[in-house]
DOPA-892369 format. One record per residue (C-alpha): residue in three letters; x, y, z. Coordinates in pm, whole numbers, padded with zeros to 5 digits, always signed. Example, Ala and Ser with C-alpha at 12.3 -4.5 7.8 and 13.67 -1.06 7.14 Angstrom:
REM DOPA-892369
ala+01230-00450+00780ser+01367-00106+00714
***
This chain:
REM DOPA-892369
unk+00000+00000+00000unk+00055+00368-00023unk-00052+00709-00009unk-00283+00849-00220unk-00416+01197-00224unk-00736+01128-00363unk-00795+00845-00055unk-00704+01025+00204unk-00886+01337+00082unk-01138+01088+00079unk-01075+01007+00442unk-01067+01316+00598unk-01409+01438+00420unk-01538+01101+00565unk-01427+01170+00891unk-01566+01535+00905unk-01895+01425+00829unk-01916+01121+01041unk-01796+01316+01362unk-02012+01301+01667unk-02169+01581+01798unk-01877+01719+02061unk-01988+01880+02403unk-01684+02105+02559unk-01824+02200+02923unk-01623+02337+03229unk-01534+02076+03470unk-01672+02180+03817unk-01651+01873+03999unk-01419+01570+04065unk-01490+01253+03781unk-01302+00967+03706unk-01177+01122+03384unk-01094+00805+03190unk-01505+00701+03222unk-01589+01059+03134unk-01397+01210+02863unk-01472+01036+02514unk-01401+01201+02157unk-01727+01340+02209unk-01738+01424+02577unk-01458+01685+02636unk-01369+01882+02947unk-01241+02220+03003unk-00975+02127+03322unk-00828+02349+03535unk-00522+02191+03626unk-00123+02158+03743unk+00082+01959+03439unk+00380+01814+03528unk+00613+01592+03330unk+00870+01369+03563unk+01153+01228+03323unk+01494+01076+03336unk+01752+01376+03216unk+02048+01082+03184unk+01826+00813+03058unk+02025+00778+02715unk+02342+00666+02922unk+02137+00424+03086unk+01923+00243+02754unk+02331+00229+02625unk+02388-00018+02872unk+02140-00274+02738unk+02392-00425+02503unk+02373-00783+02585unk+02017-00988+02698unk+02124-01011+03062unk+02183-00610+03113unk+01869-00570+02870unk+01678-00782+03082unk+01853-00616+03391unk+01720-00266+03222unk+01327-00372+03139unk+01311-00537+03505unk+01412-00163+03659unk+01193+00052+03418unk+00943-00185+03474unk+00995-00088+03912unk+01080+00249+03823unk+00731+00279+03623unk+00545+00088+03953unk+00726+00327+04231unk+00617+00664+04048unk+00239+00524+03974unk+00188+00460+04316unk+00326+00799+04455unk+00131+01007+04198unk-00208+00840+04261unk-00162+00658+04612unk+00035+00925+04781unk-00043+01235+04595unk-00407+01160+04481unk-00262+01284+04137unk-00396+01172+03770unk-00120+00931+03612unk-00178+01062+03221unk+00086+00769+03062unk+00431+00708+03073unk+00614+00802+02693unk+00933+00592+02769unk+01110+00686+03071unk+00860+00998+03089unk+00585+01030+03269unk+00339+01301+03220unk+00064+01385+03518unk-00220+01593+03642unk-00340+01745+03943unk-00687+01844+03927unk-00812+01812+04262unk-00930+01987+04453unk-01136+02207+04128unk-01016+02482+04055unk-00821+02537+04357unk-00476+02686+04199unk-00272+02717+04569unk-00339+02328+04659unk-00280+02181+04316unk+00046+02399+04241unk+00177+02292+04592unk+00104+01924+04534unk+00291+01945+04165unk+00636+02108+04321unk+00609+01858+04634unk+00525+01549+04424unk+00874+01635+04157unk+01057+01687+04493unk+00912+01355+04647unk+00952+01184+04297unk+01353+01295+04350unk+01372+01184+04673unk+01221+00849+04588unk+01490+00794+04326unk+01813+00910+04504unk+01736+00699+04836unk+01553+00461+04714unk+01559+00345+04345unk+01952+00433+04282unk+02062+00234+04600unk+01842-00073+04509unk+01943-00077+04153unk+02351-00003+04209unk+02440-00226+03879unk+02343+00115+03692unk+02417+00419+03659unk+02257+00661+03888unk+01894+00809+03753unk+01884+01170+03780unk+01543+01332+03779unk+01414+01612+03624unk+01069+01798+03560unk+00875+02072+03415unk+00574+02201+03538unk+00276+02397+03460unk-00097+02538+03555unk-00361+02644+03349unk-00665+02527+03145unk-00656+02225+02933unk-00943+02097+02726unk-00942+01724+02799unk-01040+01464+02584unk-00974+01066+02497unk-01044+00833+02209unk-00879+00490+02097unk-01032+00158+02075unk-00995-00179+02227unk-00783-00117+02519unk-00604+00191+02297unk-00792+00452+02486unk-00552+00740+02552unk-00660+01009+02781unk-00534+01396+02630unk-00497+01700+02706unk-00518+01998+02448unk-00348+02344+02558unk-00031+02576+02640unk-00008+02433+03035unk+00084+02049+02914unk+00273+02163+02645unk+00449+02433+02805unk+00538+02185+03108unk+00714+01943+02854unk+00909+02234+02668unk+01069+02346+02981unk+01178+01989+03049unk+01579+02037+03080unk+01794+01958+03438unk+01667+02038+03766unk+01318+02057+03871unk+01148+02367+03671unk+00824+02562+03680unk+00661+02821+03514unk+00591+03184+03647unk+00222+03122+03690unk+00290+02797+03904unk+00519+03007+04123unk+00276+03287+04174unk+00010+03028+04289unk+00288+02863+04516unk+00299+03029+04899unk+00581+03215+05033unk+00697+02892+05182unk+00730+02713+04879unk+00844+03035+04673unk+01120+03016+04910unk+01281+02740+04758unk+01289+02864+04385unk+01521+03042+04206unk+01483+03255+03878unk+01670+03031+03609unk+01534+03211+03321unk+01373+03575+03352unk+01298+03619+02931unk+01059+03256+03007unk+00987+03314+03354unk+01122+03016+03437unk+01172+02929+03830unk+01406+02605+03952unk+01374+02495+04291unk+01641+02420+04467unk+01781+02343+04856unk+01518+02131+04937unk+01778+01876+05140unk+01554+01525+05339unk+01462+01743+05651unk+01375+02023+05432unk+01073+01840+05200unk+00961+01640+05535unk+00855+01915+05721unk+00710+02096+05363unk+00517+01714+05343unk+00391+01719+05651unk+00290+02086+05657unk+00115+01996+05334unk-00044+01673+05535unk+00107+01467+05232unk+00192+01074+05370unk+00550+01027+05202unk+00725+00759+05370unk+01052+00600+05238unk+01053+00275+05413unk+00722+00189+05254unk+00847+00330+04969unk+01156+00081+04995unk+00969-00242+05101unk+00789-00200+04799unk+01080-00187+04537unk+01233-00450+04720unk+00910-00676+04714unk+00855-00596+04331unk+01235-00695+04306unk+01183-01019+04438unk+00867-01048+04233unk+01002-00972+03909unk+01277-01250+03836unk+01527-01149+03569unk+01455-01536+03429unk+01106-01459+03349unk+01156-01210+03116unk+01199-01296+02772unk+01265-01164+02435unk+01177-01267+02091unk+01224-01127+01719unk+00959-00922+01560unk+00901-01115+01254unk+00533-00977+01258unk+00434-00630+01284unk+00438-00570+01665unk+00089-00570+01849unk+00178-00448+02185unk-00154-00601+02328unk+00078-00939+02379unk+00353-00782+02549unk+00446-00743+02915unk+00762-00709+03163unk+00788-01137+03034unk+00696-01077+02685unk+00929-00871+02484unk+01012-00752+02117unk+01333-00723+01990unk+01381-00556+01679unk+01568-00321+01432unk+01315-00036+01355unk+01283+00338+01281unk+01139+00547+01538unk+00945+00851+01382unk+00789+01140+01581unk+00533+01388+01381unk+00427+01675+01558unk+00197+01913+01513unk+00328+02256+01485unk+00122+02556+01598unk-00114+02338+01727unk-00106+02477+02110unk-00170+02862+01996unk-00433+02715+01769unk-00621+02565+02042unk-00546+02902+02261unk-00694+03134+02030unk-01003+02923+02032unk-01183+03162+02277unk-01578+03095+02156unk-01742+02748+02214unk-01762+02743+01837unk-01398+02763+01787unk-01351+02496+02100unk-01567+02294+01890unk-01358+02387+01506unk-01025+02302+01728unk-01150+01953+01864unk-01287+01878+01580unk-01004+01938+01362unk-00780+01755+01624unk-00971+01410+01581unk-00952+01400+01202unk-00595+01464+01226unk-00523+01174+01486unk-00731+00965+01273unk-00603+01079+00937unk-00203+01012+01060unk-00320+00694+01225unk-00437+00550+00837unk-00133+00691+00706unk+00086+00558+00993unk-00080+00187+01020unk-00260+00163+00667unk-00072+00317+00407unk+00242+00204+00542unk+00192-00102+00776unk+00407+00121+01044unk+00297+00053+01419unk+00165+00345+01626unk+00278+00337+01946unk+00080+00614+02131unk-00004+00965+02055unk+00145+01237+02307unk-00093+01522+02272unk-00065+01645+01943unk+00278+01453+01892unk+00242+01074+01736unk+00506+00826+01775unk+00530+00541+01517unk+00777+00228+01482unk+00852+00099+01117unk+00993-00241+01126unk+01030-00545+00879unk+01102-00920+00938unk+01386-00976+00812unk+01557-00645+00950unk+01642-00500+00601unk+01789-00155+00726unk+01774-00046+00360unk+01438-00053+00328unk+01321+00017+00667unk+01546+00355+00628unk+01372+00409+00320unk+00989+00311+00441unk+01037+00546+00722unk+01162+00768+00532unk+00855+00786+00317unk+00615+00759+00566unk+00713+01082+00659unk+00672+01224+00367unk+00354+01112+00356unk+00226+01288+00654unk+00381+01582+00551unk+00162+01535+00226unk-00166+01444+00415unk-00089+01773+00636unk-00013+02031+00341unk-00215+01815+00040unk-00506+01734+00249unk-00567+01805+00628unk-00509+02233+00550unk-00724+02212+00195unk-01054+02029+00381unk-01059+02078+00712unk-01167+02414+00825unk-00958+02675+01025unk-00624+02438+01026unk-00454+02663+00712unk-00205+02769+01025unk-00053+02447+01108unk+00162+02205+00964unk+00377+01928+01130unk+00703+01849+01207unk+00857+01519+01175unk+01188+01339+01324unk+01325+01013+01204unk+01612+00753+01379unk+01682+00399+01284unk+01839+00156+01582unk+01786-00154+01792unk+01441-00096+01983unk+01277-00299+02265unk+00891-00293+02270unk+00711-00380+02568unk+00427-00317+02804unk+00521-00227+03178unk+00415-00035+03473unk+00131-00129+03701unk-00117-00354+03619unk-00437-00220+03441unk-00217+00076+03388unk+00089-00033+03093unk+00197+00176+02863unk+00326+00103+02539unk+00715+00146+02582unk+00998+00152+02304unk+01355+00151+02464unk+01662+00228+02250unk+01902+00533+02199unk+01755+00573+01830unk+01403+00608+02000unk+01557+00927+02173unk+01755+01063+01866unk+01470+00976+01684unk+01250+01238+01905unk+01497+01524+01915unk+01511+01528+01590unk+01161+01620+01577unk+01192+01849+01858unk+01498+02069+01656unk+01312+02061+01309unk+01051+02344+01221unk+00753+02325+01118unk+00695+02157+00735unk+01028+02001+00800unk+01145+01588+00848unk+01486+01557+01034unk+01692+01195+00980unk+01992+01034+01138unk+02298+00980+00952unk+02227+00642+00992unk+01880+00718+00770unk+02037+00930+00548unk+02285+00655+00423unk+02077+00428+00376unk+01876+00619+00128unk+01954+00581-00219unk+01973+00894-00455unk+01630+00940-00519unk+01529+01042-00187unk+01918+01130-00024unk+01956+01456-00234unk+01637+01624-00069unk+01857+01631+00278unk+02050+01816+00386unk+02289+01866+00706unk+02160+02092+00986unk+02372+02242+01251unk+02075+02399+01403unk+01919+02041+01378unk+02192+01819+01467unk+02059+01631+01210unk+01981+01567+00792unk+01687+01811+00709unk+01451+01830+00446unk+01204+02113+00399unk+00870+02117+00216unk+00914+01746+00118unk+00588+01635-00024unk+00486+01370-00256unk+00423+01667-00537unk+00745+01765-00486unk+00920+01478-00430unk+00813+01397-00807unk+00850+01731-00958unk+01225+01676-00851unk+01232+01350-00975unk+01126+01499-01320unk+01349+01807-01301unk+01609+01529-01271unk+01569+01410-01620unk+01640+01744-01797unk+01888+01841-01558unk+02208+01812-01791unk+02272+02133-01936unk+02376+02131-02296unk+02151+01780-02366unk+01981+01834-02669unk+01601+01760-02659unk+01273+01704-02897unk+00992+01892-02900unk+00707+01753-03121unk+00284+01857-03055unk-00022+01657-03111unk-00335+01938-03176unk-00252+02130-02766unk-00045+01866-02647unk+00310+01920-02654unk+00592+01642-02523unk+00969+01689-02428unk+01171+01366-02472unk+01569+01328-02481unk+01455+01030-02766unk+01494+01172-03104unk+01157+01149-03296unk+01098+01211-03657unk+00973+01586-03702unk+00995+01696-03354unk+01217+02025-03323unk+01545+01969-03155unk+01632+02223-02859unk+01862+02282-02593unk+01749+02372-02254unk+01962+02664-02115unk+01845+02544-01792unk+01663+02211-01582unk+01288+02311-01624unk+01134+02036-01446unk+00995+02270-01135
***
C-alpha cells in the first residue's frame, strides 16, 4: 500500500462528516476522567501539568547491550514505572496521564479549581519523585548508573479529551499548560511563572529565577529534613521505608529469568507484550508533531472555535493513524498530545528498506498535512507538522502497574529519533545519519545537514514535490539536446529523437 491523495482526501471528508456531535463543558466537579472524557465528551480542566523524566536516561538504555543487562534494564523501568504510579495516585491523589518511555506526564486536578493546593502538590510530588529515586531506586538498583530526575511544570486550562479503541484509549490534554510543562523539560526541577505565583511564600522560598525572558523558576535546597517538614505541613503521607519495602518486594517479584525476548518477525501488536513478553527488533522510530497546534487551540476563545479546534484535532489523529498503520503497515505506538510516535519495522531487519519506508512515511504525513488536512478541514490553514526520524535496535514492551501499561519503546535511536523532531521546524522531516545513508539517490539529495538540527533536514518534502524533482532530474544536464514535437494542444519533451519533432537545448533544468 501507499498514499494516495485522492484516498485520504477521501478520508478526511469522511471523517468530518461522520464526527459526533462534541460537548466542551467546564469541569466543576471531581470525575473519574478516563469514564468521562470520550471524543465526544470533552472537558475544560483546570489543572497543574507536570512531566517527571529521566535527564540521563540515554546513558542508561546504552547499557542494554547484551540480553542479561537488557533484561537487567526492562526489570528496573518496569519498578521504576510501579514506584512513580503509586506515589502520583496513592500518595499524591494525582492523575497518572501515561508514561512516553522513561517519561511520565501527570495531572493534578483536585481539589477544582483550587490553583494554591494543586500547584503545591505538583512542586512537592517532583521533589518527592527525587527523593524516591536518590534513596531509594539508585541504592536498590547499584548495577546502573545513577537516575537523575528532572521535571517541568505547569498550571492552566486544558481541554481534555480521549479516544482509541480496544484497550487503545488514551486520555489527552489539548493546551499551552501540558505543552508548556514538557518544553521546559531540561535539568533540575522547573516551573513556570504562573505555578510560582500560585505557590505560597513557603514554597516560593525554595525557587530560584533560572530564566527571567521565560519566567522560568528552579527549585532548589530542598535537602531530606527540608521536603519532610514541607510534606507534613502539606499533610502529604510520604514515607521512604514503605516506599523501599515495595521496590524491594517488586524486586523479588520480578525475576530477571522470566523475562523474555523474541524477534519481531510480525508487525508488533503491543496487546501481547508485558515485563515477560518482549520484542526485539531493528526499527525506525518517527515522531510527527503538530506545529502551531497549542496557539491554535489558545486562540479558540468561543465554544464554536472549541468545537472547530476539537474537531479538527480528531480528524488529524485519525487521518495520521491510516497513514501511519494503513498506508504504510508502520505501528503506532501512542499519541502524546498532538505529537504521534510510530515504529517501522520489517522481518527480516532489512535496514535499507526500513530507512527508506520510514523515510517515506514521513513524507507522507507531511503530504496528508499540506495536500489534504489544511485544503478540507476548516480553520487548520495555520498548522503544519514536524517530523523526526532515527533507525536503531528498539525494545517494545508493556510495563508499569497492572491495568495501567503503557506502550514502551527503549533504545538510543528512539531518543535521537525524538529530538530530531523536537529541533526541526515546522513543514520540516529531520533523519539520522544512519537514515540518510541508507537512502539511495532518489530520496538522499532532498537532505541536507543541519547544525541547528543536529541532524539531515529536508524542507517542504511532499509527494508533489518529491516527483517534480524527480522529473526536473531528467532534464537536468545542461547542454543535452532535446525534442519537442505537438499533437493538436499537447506538446511532449523527450531526450529520444523522434521524426519531425524540433530539436532544442534547454539553457536550464525546467522540471519545477
Amino acid at each position: 500500500m501507499s498514499w494516495n491523495q485522492k484516498r485520504s482526501t477521501e478520508r478526511v471528508e469522511r471523517d468530518l462528516d461522520n464526527l459526533p456531535e462534541i460537548e466542551v463543558k467546564k469541569l466543576e466537579r471531581d470525575a473519574d476522567l478516563e469514564s468521562l472524557l470520550s471524543p465526544s465528551v470533552c472537558r475544560e480542566i483546570y489543572g497543574a501539568h507536570a512531566y517527571i523524566d529521566v535527564a540521563n536516561f540515554s546513558s542508561i538504555t546504552a547499557l542494554g547491550d547484551t540480553e542479561d543487562s537488557l533484561k537487567a534494564l526492562v526489570k528496573a523501568l518496569h519498578i521504576y514505572q510501579r514506584g512513580l504510579a503509586w506515589i502520583v495516585e496513592t500518595v499524591f491523589d494525582g492523575v497518572r496521564v501515561h508514561f512516553q518511555g522513561a517519561r511520565l506526564h501527570l495531572l493534578f486536578y483536585r481539589p477544582v479549581d483550587d490553583a494554591a493546593a494543586i500547584t503545591a502538590k505538583a512542586v512537592l510530588l517532583s521533589l518527592t519523585v527525587r527523593d524516591f529515586v536518590r534513596y531509594v531506586f539508585n541504592p536498590a538498583f547499584p548495577e546502573f548508573v545513577n537516575l537523575a530526575v528532572c521535571a517541568g511544570i505547569d498550571v492552566g486550562d486544558v481541554i481534555g479529551t480521549q479516544n482509541g479503541m480496544r484497550g487503545d484509549r488514551e486520555l489527552l490534554f489539548v493546551g499551552a499548560a501540558a505543552n508548556e510543562a514538557a518544553k521546559i523539560l531540561d535539568s533540575g526541577l522547573r516551573l513556570t511563572s504562573r505555578v510560582y505565583e500560585q505557590l505560597s511564600a513557603q514554597l516560593q522560598g525554595y525557587c530560584e529565577l533560572a530564566d527571567a525572558d521565560r519566567g522560568i523558576y528552579r527549585l532548589t535546597g530542598v535537602g531530606k529534613g527540608d521536603l519532610d517538614n514541607l510534606l507534613e505541613d502539606h499533610d502529604i503521607a510520604w514515607n521512604r521505608k514503605t516506599a523501599e519495602d515495595r521496590v524491594a518486594a517488586d524486586i523479588e517479584q520480578f525475576e530477571i529469568n522470566e523475562i523474555t525476548f523474541s524477534s519481531a518477525i510480525e508487525p508488533i501488536d503491543f496487546e501481547t507484550l508485558s515485563i515477560k513478553r518482549n520484542k526485539k527488533a531493528l526499527a525506525a522510530s518517527l515522531y510527527a508533531d503538530v506545529t502551531g497546534f497549542t496557539a491554535y487551540v489558545a486562540a479558540a476563545q468561543t465554544e464554536e472555535a472549541k468545537l472547530k479546534a476539537l474537531e479538527a484535532f480528531h480528524v488529524m489523529r485519525s487521518e495520521f493513524t491510516r497513514v501511519a498503520t494503513h498506508d504504510m503497515e508502520g505501528v503506532r505506538v501512542q499519541f502524546q498530545g498532538d505529537r504521534m510516535q510510530v515504529l517501522v519495522h520489517l522481518p527480516d531487519g532489512n535496514a535499507q528498506e526500513i530507512a527508506r519506508n520510514a523515510t517515506d512515511l514521513a513524507i507522507w504525513l507531511q503530504s496528508a498535512m499540506e495536500m489534504v488536512v489544511r485544503k478540507v478541514v476548516p480553520g487548520t490553514e495555520s498548522l503544519h507538522i514536524a517530523v523526526g526520524v532515527a533507525i536503531g535496535e528498539i525494545v517494545a514492551t508493556k510495563l508499569g502497574a497492572r491495568g495501567q501499561r503503557d506502550r514502551i519503546v527503549i533504545g538510543t535511536s528512539v531518543l535521537e529519533a525524538a529530538g530530531n523532531e523536537e529541533r526541526t521546524e515546522a513543514r520540516q522531516i529531520g533523519i539520522s545519519k544512519a537514515i540518510y545513508d541508507q537512502l539511495l539517490d532518489d530520496v538522499q539529495p532532498h537532505f541536507a545537514w543541519s547544525p541547528a538540527a543536529k541532524c539531515y533536514v529536508a524542507s517542504d518534502l511532499t509527494v508533489t514535490t518529491q516527483e517534480r524533482k524527480k522529473e526536473a532530474a531528467k532534464y537536468a544536464n545542461v547542454g543535452a539536446a532535446l525534442s519537442v514535437s505537438s499533437t493538436g494542444s499537447t506538446f511532449r519533451v523527450t531526450r529520444e529523437e523522434v521524426r519531425g519533432a524540433t530539436s532544442v537545448v534547454p539553457t536550464k533544468s525546467f522540471g519545477y
